[in-house]
C-alpha positions, -999 to 999 in steps of 0.1 A, spaced: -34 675 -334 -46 683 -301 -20 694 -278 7 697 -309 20 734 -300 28 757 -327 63 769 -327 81 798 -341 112 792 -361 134 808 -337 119 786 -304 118 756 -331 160 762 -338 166 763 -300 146 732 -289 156 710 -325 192 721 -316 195 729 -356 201 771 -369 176 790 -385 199 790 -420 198 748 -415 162 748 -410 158 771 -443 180 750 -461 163 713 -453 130 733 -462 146 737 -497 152 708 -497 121 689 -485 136 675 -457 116 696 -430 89 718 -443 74 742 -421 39 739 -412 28 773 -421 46 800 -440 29 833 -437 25 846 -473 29 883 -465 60 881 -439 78 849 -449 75 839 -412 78 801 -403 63 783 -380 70 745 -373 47 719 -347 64 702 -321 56 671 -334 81 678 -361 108 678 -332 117 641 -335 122 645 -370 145 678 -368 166 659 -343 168 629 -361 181 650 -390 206 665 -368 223 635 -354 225 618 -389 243 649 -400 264 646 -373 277 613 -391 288 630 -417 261 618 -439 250 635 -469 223 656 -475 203 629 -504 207 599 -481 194 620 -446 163 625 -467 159 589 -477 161 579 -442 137 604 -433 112 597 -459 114 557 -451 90 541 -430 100 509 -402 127 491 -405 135 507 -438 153 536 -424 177 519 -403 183 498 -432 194 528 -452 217 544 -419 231 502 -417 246 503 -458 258 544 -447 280 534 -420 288 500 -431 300 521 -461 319 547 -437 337 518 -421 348 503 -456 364 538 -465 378 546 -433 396 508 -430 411 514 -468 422 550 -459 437 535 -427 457 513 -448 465 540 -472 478 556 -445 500 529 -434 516 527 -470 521 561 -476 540 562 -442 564 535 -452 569 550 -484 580 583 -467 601 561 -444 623 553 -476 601 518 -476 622 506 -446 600 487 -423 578 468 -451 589 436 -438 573 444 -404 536 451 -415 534 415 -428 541 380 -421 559 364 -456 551 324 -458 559 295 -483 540 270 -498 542 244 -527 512 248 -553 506 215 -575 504 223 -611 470 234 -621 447 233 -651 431 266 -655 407 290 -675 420 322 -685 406 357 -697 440 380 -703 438 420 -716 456 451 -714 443 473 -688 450 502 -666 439 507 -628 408 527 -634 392 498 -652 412 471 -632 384 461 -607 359 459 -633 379 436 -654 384 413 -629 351 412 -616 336 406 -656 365 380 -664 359 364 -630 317 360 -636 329 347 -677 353 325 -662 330 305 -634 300 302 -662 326 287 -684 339 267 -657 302 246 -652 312 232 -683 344 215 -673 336 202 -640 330 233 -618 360 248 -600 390 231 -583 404 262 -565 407 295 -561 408 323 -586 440 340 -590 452 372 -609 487 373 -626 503 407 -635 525 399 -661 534 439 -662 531 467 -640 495 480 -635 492 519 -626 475 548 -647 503 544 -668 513 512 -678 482 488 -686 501 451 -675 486 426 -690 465 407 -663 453 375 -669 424 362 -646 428 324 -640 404 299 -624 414 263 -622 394 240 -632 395 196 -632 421 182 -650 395 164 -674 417 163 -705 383 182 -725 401 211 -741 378 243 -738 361 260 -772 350 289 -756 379 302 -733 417 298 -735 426 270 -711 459 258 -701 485 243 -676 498 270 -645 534 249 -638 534 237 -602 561 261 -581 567 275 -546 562 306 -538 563 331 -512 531 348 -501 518 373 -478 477 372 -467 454 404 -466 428 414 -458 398 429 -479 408 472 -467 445 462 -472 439 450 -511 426 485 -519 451 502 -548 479 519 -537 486 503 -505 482 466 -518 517 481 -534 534 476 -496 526 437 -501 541 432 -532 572 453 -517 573 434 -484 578 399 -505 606 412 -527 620 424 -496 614 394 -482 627 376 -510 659 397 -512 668 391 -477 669 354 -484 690 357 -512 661 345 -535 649 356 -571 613 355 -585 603 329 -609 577 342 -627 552 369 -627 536 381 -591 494 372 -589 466 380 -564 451 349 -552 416 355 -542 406 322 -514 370 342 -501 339 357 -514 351 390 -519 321 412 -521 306 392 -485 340 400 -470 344 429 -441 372 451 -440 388 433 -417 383 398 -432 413 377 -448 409 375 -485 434 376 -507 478 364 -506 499 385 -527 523 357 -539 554 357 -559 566 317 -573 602 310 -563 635 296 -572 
């Protein structure tokens, strides 16, 4: 290309603002070949219309990202690439909101759990009884998120069957959930009360009941820290001089996988005498 000077690797480093031992290394690895390699020396040389490239890897290293996804960006054409950096940091911002939260729980459990009460705002409502489809198993924390997911997707096939859905799908832990201790859970979705009794999934009446809830958001349902919400209500619950009911759920009011960090999805509820 006319006018496209020929650089050595050492006036390359200094103007692409990357070392010599980074420029070896993304040459490994594809990223940013040289465009000659004397056979006899080893020497490099690079054009200076490789620049914009060198710099561009640079600054997406500077976010931290890794190595595979610099050279996807780099390889994609248009709009592709800034596609690929979009899911990266909208990924970063995911992690870093749930580690901020983790953050927050761990510092309360340090604190001797004083000061639960304060990171959330406990309400009460009255839930009518409900007719629901259930999925229920044994599980630990690992497979948790998976479970729920699968049971949910059964449940809301299922659930075309008896009318569609009449509200939101709610977890009950009938036992502690950890790496340890494996619950159960049972996944619930309400349904119509039709009076058509279900063949294919267990179906059957949640008892109307108040209950106490607090509401987070989608970084602050992330395992452990969702464990400060459950231990703000009994707190909560204690300081009234009330007792639970029955077994604590998860009820789930938003799309879930749609949902920011930052977006309200899910109470942590406790029914009530």
């Amino acid at each position: 290309m006319a006018g496209d000077e020929s650089l050595s690797i050492g006036a390359f480093a200094r103007r692409s603002r990357l070392s010599m031992k980074a420029l070896r290394l993304y040459e490994r690895l594809g990223l940013l070949v040289p465009d000659h390699v004397d056979r006899a020396t080893g020497y490099r040389r690079y054009r200076q219309s490789q620049l914009a490239t060198a710099r561009l890897v640079a600054m997406l290293r500077r976010l931290d990202m890794p190595l595979a996804q610099v050279a996807e960006v780099v390889s994609a054409s248009g709009p592709r690439s800034a596609e690929v950096l979009a899911a990266y940091w909208a990924a970063v911002e995911r992690r870093v909101a749930s580690q901020r939260e983790l953050a927050a729980h761990l510092r309360i459990k340090l604190l001797g759990e004083e000061g639960s009460l304060g990171m959330y705002e406990v309400h009460e409502r009255d839930v009518p009884e409900q007719l629901v489809l259930t999925e229920q198993r044994h599980v630990l924390v690992p497979d948790l998120s998976n479970f729920i997911s699968s049971a949910t997707h059964r449940l809301l096939s299922s659930a075309n069957n008896y009318g569609g859905v009449a509200g939101p799908m709610f977890v009950i832990y009938h036992g502690e959930v950890n790496h340890d201790s494996d619950g159960p859970v049972e996944v619930c979705l309400p349904i119509p009360p039709s009076g058509q009794k279900a063949t294919e999934v267990a179906m059957r009446p949640e008892p109307a009941h108040r209950e106490a809830y607090v509401r987070l958001t989608k970084a602050q349902v992330e395992f452990p820290q969702i464990l400060s919400a459950y231990d703000a209500v009994v707190q909560w619950l204690g300081s009234k001089g009330m007792t639970a009911s029955s077994a604590p759920r998860e009820v789930y009011f938003a799309d879930f996988s749609a949902a920011s960090p930052a977006d309200e999805v899910c109470d942590v509820a406790f029914p009530v005498n």
